[in-house]
NUVO-406984 format. One line per field, with one value per residue (C-alpha): residue number from 1; x, y, z. Coordinates in steps of 0.02 Angstrom, whole numbers, plus 32768, in hexadecimal, padded with zeros to 4 digits. Layout:
REM residues N
resi: (NUM; ...)
east: (X; ...)
north: (Y; ...)
up: (Z; ...)
REM end
This chain:
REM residues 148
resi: (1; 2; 3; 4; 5; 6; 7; 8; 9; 10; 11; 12; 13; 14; 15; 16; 17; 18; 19; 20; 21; 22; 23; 24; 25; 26; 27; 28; 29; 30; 31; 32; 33; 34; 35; 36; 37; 38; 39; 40; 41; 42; 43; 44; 45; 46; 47; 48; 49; 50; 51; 52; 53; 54; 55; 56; 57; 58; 59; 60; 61; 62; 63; 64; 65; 66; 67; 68; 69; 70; 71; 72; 73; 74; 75; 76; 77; 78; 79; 80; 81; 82; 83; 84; 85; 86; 87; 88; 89; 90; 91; 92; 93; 94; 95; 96; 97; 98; 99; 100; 101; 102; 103; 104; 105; 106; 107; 108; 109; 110; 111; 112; 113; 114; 115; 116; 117; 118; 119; 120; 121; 122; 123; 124; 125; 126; 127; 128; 129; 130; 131; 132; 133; 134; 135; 136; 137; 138; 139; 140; 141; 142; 143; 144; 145; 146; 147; 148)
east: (8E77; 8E06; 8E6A; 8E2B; 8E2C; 8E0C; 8DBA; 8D67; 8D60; 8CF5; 8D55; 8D23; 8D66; 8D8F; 8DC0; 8E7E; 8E9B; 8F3B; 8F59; 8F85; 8F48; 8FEE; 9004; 8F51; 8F85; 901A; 8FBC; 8F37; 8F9E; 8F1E; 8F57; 8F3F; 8ED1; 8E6A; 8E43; 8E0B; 8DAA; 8D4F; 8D27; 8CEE; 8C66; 8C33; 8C8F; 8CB8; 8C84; 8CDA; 8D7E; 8D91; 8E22; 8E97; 8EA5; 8F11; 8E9F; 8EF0; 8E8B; 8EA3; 8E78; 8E35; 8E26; 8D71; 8DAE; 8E23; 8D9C; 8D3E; 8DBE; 8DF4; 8D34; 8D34; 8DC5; 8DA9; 8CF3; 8D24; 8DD9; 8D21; 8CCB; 8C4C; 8BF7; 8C22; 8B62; 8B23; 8BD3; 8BA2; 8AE4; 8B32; 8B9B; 8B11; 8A9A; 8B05; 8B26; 8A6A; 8AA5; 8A5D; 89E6; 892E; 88CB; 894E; 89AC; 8933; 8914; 89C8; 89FD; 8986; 89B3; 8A6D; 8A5C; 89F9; 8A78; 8B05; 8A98; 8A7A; 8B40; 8B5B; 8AFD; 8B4A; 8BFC; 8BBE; 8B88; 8C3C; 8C98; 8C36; 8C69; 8D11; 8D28; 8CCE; 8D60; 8DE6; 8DA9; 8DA9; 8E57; 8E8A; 8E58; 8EAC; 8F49; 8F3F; 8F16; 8FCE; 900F; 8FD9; 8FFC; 90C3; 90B9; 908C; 9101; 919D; 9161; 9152; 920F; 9263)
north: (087C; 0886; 08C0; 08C8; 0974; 09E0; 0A92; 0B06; 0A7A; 0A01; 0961; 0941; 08E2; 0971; 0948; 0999; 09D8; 0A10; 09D9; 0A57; 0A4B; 0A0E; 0980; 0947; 095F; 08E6; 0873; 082C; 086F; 08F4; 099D; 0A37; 0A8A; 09F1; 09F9; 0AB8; 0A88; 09E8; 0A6F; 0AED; 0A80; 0A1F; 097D; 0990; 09F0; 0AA2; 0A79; 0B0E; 0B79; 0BA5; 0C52; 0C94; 0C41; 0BAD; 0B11; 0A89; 09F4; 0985; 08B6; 08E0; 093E; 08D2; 0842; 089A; 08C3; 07FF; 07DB; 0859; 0838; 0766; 078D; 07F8; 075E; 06F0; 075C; 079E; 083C; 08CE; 0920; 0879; 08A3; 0953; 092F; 089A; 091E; 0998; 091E; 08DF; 0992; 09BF; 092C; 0892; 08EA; 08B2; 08F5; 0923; 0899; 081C; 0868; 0885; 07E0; 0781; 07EE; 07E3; 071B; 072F; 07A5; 0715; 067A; 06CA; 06FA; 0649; 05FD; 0669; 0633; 0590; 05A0; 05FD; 056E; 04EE; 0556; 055F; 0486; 0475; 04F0; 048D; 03DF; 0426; 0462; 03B9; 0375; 03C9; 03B6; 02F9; 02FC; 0362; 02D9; 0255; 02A6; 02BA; 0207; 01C2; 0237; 0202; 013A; 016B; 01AE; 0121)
up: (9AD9; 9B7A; 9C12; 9CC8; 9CF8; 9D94; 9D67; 9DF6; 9E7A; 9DFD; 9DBD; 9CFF; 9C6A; 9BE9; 9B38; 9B21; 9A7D; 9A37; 9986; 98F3; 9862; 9826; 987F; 9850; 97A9; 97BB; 9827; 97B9; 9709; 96DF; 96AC; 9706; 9681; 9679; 9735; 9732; 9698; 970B; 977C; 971F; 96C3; 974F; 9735; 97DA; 9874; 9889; 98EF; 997E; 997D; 9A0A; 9A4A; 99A5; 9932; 9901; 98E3; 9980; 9964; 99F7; 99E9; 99AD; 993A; 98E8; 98FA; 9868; 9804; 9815; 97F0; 9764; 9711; 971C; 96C6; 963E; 962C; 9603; 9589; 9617; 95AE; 960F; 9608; 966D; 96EE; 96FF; 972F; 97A9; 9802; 97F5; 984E; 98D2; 9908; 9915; 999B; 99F8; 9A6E; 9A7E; 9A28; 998B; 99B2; 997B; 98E4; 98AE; 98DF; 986F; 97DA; 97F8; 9801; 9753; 9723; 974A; 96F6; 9650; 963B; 9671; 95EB; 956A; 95A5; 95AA; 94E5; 94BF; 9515; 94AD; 93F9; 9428; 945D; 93BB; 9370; 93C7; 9382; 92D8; 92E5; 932D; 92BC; 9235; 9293; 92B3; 91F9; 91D6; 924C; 91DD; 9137; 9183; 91B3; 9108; 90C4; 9123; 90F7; 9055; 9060; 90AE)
REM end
């Protein structure tokens, strides 16, 4: 959450943090464990602590692990996730920027296609099992005609 703030005599928007790593958890139904682990491999960028050490999570914060955890929901590999995040943190700035940006947005269109494959193998799944079902339909039909 971005909160107007007033530092030193210099007005700013600041990004206000706050979050445990507990209520992330419960928030987008990911365990704890599973959110170290994200961090720990890259999944998503490292999450800064507070002054005791305990992860706090900002809105950017929990934007990746929404991001993460919605890629991974679609089958997203987690090598092409991890060189995403890796990328975008080398960040937008000319002259990296340009470079990064390019190979993230190849990075996104060749996961894209290979959801787009999945999704077709599993509507061909699902109209084979329909299939079969209507067929069970029928079978209980002719059954129940043949009964009465």
């Amino acid at each position: 959450m971005l909160k107007y703030k007033q530092k030193a005599g210099k007005q700013s928007w600041q990004e206000v943090s706050g979050m445990k790593i507990n209520e992330v958890s419960k928030m987008y139904d990911i365990t704890a464990d599973t959110l170290r682990y994200y961090e720990r491999i890259g999944l998503i960028p490292i999450v800064n602590r507070n002054e005791s050490g305990i992860r706090d999570y900002t809105e950017t914060d929990c934007n990746w692990v929404n991001f993460a955890k919605c890629m991974r929901t679609a089958g997203i590999s987690v090598e092409s996730l991890i060189e995403y995040v890796a990328l975008f943190q080398q960040g937008d700035v000319l002259p990296v920027g340009d470079k990064t940006r390019a190979a993230r947005k190849e990075i996104l269109i060749e996961e894209r296609a290979k959801l787009l494959e999945r999704m077709a193998q599993m509507q061909e799944t699902l109209d084979k099992l329909n299939y079969k079902i209507d067929n069970y339909y029928k079978c209980v039909e002719f059954e129940d005609t043949k009964l009465k």
